[in-house]
C-alpha positions as CSV (number, residue, x, y, z in Angstrom):
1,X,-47.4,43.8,122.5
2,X,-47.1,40.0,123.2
3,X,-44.8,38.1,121.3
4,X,-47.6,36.1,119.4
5,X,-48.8,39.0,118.0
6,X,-45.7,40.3,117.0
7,X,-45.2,37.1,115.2
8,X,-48.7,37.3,113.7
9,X,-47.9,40.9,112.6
10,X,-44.5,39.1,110.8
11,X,-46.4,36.7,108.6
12,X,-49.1,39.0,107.6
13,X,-46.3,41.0,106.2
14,X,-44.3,38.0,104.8
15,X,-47.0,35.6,103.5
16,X,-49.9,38.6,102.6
17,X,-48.1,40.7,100.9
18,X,-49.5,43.5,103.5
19,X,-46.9,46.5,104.2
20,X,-45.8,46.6,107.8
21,X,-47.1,50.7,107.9
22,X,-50.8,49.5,107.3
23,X,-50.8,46.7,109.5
24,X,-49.1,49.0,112.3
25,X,-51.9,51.8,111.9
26,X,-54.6,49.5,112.2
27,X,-53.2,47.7,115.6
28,X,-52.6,51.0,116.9
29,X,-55.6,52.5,115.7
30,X,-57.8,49.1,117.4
31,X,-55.5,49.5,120.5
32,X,-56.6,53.4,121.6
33,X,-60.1,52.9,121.0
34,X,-59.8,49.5,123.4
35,X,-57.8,51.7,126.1
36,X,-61.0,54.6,125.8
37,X,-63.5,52.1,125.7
38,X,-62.1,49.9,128.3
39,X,-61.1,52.7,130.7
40,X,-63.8,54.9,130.4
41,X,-61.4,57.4,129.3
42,X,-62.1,60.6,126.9
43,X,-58.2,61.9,126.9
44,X,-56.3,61.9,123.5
45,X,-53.8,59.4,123.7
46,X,-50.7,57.4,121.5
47,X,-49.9,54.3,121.3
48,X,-46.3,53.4,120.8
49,X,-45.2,50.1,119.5
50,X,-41.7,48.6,119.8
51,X,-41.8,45.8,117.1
52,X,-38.4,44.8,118.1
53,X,-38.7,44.6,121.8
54,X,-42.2,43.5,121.8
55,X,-43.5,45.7,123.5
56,X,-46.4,48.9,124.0
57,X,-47.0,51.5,125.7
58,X,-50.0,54.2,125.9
59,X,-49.1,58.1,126.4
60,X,-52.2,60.6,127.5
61,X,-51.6,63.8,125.1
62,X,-52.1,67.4,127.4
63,X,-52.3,70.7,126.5
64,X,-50.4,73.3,128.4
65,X,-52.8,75.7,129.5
66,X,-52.7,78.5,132.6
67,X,-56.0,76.9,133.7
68,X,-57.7,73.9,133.6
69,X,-60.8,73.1,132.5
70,X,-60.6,69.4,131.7
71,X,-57.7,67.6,133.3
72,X,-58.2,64.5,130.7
73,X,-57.1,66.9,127.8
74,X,-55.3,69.8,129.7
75,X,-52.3,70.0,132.2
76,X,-51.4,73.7,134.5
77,X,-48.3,75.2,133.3
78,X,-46.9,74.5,136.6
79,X,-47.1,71.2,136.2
80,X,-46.0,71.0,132.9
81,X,-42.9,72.8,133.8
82,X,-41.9,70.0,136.7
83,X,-41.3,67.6,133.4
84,X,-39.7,69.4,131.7
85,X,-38.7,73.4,132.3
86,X,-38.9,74.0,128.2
87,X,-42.7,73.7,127.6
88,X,-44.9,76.8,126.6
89,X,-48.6,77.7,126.8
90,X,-49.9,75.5,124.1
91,X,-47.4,72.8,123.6
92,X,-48.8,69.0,124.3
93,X,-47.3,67.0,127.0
94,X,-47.3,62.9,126.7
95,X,-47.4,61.3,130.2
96,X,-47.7,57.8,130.2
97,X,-51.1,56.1,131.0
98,X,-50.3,52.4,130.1
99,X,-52.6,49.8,132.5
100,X,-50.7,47.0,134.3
101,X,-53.1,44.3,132.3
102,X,-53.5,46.5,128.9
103,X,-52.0,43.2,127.0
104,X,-54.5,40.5,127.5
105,X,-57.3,43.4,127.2
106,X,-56.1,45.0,124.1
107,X,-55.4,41.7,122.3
108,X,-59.4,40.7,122.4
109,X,-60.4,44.1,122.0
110,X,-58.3,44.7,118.9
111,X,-59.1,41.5,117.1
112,X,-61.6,42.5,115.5
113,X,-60.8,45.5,114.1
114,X,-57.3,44.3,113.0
115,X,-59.0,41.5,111.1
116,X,-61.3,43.9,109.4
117,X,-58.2,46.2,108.5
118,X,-56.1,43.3,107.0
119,X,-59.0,42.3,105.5
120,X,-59.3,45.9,103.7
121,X,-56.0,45.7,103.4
122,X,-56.0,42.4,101.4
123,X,-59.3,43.6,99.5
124,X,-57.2,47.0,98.0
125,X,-54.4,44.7,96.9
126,X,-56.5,42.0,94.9
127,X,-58.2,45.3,93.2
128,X,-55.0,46.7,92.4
129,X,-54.2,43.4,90.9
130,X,-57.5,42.3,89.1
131,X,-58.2,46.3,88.0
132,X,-55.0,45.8,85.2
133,X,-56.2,42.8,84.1
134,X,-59.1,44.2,82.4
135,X,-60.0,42.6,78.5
136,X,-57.3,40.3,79.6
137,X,-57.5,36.3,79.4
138,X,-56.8,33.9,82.6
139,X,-57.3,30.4,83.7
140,X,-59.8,30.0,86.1
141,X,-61.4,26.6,87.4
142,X,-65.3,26.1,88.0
143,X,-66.6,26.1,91.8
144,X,-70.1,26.1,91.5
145,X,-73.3,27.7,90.2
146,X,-76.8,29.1,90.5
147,X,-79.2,30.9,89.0
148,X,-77.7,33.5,88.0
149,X,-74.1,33.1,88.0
150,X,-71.4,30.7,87.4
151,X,-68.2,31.3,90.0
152,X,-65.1,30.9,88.7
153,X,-61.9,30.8,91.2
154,X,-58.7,32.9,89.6
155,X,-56.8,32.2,93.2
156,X,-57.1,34.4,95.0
157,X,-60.8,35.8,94.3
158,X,-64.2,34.0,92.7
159,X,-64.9,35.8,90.0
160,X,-68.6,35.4,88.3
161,X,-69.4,34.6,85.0
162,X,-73.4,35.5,84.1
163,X,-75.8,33.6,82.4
164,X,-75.7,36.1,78.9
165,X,-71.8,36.1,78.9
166,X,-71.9,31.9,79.1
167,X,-71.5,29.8,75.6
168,X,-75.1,28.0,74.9
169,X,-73.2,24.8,73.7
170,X,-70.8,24.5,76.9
171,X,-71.9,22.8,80.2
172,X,-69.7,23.4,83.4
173,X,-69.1,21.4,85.5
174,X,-66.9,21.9,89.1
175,X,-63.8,22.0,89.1
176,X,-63.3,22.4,84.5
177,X,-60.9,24.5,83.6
178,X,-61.7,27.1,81.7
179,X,-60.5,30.1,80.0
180,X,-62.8,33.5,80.6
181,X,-62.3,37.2,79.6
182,X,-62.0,39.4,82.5
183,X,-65.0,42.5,81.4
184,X,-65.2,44.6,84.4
185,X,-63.4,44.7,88.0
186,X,-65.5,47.1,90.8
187,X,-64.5,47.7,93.9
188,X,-67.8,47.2,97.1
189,X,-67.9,47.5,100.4
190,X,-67.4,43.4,100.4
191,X,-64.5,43.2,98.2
192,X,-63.5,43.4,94.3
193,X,-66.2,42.0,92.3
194,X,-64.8,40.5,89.1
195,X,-66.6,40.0,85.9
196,X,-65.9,37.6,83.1
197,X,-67.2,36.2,79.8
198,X,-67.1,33.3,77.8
199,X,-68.7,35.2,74.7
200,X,-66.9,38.4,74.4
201,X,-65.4,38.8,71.1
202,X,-61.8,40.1,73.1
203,X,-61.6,36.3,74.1
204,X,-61.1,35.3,70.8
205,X,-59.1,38.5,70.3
206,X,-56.5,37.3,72.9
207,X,-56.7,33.4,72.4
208,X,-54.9,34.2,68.8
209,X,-52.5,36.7,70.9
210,X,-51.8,33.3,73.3
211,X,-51.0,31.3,70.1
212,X,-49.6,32.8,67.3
213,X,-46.4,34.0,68.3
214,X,-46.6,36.6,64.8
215,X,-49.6,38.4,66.6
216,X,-47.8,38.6,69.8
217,X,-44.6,40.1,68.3
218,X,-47.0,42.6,66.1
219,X,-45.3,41.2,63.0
220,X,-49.1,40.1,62.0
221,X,-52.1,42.6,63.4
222,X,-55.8,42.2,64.7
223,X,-57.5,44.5,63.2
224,X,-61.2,43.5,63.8
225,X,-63.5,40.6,65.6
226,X,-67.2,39.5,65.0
227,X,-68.4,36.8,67.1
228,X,-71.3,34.5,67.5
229,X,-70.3,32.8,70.7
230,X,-69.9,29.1,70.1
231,X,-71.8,28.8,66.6
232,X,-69.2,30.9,64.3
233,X,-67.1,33.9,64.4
234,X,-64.7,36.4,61.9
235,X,-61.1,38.1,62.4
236,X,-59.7,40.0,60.4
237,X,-55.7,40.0,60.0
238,X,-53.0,42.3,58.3
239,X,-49.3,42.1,57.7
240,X,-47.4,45.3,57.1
241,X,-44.5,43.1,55.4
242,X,-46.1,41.6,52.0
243,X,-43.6,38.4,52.8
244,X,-45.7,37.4,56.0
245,X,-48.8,35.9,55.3
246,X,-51.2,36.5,57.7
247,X,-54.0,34.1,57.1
248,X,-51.2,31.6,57.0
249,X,-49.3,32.9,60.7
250,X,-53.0,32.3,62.0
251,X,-53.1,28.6,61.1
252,X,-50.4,27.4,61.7
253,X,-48.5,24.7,60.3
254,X,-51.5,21.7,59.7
255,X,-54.0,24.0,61.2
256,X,-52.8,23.4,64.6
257,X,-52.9,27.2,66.0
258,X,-56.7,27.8,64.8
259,X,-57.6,24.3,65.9
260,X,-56.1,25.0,69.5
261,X,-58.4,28.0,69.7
262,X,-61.4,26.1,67.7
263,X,-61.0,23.3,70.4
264,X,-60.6,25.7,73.6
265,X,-64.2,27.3,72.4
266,X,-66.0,24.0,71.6
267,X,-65.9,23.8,68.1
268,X,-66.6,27.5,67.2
269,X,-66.1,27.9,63.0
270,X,-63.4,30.7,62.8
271,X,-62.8,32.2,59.5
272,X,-59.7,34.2,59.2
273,X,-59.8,36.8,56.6
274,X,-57.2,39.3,55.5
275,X,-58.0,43.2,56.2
276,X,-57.3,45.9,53.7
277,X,-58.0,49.4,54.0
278,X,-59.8,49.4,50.2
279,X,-63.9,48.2,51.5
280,X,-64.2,46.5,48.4
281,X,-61.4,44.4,48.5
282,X,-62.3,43.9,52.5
283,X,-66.0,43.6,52.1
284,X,-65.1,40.6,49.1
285,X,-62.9,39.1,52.1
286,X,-65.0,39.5,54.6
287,X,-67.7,37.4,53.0
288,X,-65.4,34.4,52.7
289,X,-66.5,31.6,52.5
290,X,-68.2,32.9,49.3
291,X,-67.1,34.2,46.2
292,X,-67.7,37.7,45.2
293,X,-68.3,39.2,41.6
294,X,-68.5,42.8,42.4
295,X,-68.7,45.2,45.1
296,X,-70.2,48.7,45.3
297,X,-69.5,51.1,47.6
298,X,-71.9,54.0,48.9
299,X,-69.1,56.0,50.7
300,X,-71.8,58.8,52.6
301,X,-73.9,56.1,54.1
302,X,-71.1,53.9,54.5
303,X,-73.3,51.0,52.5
304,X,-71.8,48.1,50.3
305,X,-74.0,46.7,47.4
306,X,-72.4,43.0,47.1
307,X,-73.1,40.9,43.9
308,X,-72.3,37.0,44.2
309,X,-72.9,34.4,41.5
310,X,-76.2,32.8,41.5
311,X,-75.2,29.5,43.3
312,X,-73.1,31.0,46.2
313,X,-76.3,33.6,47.0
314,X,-76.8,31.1,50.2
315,X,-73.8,30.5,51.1
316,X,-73.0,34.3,51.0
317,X,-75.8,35.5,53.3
318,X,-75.7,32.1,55.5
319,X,-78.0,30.3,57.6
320,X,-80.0,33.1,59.1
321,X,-78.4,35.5,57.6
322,X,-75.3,34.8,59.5
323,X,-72.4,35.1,57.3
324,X,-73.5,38.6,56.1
325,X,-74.4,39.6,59.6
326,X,-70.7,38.9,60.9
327,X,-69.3,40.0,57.6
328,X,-70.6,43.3,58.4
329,X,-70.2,43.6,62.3
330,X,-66.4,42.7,61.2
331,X,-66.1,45.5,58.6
332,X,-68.3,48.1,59.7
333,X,-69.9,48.4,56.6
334,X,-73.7,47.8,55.9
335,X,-73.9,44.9,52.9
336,X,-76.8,44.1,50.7
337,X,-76.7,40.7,48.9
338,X,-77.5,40.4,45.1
339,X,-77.6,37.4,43.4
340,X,-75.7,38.1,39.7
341,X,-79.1,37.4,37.8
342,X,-81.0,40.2,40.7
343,X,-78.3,42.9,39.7
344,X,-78.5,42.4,36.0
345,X,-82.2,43.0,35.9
346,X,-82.0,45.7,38.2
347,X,-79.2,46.8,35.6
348,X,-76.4,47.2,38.6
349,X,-74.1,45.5,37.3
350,X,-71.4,44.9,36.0
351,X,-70.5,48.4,37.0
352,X,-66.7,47.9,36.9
353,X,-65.7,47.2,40.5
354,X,-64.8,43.5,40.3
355,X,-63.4,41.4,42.8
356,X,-63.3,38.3,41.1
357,X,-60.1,36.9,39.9
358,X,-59.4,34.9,36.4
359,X,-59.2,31.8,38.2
360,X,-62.2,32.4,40.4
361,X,-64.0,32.8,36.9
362,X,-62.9,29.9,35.7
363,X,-63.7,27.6,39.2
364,X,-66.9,29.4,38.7
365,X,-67.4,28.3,35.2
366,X,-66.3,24.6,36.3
367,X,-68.7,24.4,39.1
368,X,-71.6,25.7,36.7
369,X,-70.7,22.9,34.1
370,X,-71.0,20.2,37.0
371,X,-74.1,21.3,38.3
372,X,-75.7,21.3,34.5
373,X,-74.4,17.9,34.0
374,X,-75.5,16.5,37.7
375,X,-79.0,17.8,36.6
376,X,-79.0,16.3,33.0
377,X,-77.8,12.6,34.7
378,X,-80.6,12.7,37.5
């Protein structure tokens, strides 16, 4: 082995992270199929490499037989004996086979193959990396897009982000930083293949982990995430201490922690809601923005029966349904709708299950009396 590739064989160690065993296999593995192919020889052989003196040398392996049949793979007893006195009918003798110019021939031979092998080599340890970062969050910055995907660098591998899993109101341009949600790392025969998103609802999931310390510690849980990727999206949040307020850890003092997320996702609407294992009481909080009156549970088909006053019917079901769509993704529940005047006629309600607090009666009552007055002045 020349002294240059003894140094090579150094910094693939040092600077790729590659353990010395692999890198030895794969020169000594690429350096017996050079010394058959270029020697037109058939024999077993091993090579031996001295990483501290630079050196290598190639041993023929023989079987000790009484006769021979092949002298590439066998050797007489008699002859084996002249070695060495000790060896038996069916032990392997090494004699030494290495060509004067093996060096410069085994060096261009090899190449190849020990590229290819610290290539694999390189390949298994960016897996083994990516493969537990799975529905985890990184930095990556834009290279460049087509059709189909946008790449993303994350250092040391591209990664892709498809066209479903991009935000309709983002454009990307090269080199934007951006944070993505790492779905799915496979291994191929050309390397890991890394998957990210912009939409999953685990981005938003982790983005709150990033910056509300309360979330991070577990003093303040996730329990649950709708998402409509860059138009609106719901999380649900719960405390086990009744002195932490969880709505309030997710905030931030002025808004700032939801802002930073609201900001890093384009102006997404985030309502934060407080889970509670009662569906009533987490259906009525799931709706938020809107005020509920009542909510009815249908425990066998796991169905809620929502009533709102008559003005906040809209804003309850939202534009295109949205609010309630979310609402229900978030809890699991289905909800139906009612407007206060629909449920009295069909003579659900009031059935008892109220939601609505005193002063949420009287806001109600305050917002009815302006609306009557608004009409009576226009």
């Amino acid at each position: 082995m020349s002294s240059e590739l003894y140094d090579a064989l150094l910094y693939l160690e040092k600077e790729k992270g590659i353990e010395r065993s692999l890198l030895i296999e794969a020169i000594e593995a690429a350096l017996v199929s050079a010394y058959k192919r270029n020697f037109n020889q058939a024999q077993n052989v091993r090579v031996e490499l001295n990483l501290e003196g630079g050196s290598m040398r190639v041993f023929a392996r023989k079987e000790v037989v009484d006769e021979v049949f092949d002298f590439r793979l066998e050797i007489a007893l008699a002859d084996a004996v002249q070695i060495n006195p000790a060896y038996e009918i069916g032990d392997v003798v090494e004699l030494e086979v290495t060509p004067k110019d093996f060096g410069r021939i085994a060096a261009q031979a090899a190449k190849q193959v020990v590229t290819q092998r610290v290539r694999e080599a390189e390949r298994g340890i960016i897996y083994s990396e990516f493969i537990d970062r799975e529905e985890d969050i990184m930095t990556g910055i834009v290279q460049r897009q087509d059709a189909r995907f946008i790449y993303v660098s994350l250092g040391k591998i591209e990664a892709l982000l498809p066209q479903a899993e991009q935000m309709a109101n983002e454009t990307y341009k090269p080199h934007d930083r951006i944070k993505v949600f790492i779905t799915k790392v496979e291994r191929t025969t050309k390397g890991p293949q890394i998957y990210v998103s912009r939409t999953h609802p685990g981005l938003l999931k982790r983005l709150f982990e990033i910056e509300v310390p309360e979330i991070f510690d577990g003093t303040v849980e996730i329990r649950s995430v709708s998402r409509e990727a860059g138009d609106r999206s719901k999380i649900s949040v719960y405390a086990q201490n009744p002195e932490v307020d969880p709505i309030g850890a997710c905030v931030g003092p002025k808004g700032n922690r939801v802002q930073a997320i609201v900001n890093e996702l384009k102006g997404e609407k985030i309502d934060i809601v407080e889970w509670s294992e009662d569906p009533v009481v987490f259906v009525a909080n799931a709706l938020s923005p809107a005020k509920v009156i009542e909510v009815n549970v249908d425990e066998e088909n796991k169905a809620t029966t929502v009533i709102v006053p008559d003005y906040q019917l809209s804003l309850a079901i939202g534009k295109r349904g949205q609010n309630a769509r979310l609402a229900a993704k978030l809890t699991g529940w289905k909800i139906d709708i009612k407007s206060e005047t629909d449920a009295r006629e069909a003579g659900i309600y009031p059935s008892g299950n109220s939601v609505m607090r005193e002063e949420d009666d009287a806001s109600s009552a305050d917002d009815n009396l302006e609306d009557f007055f608004s009409e009576e002045i226009e």
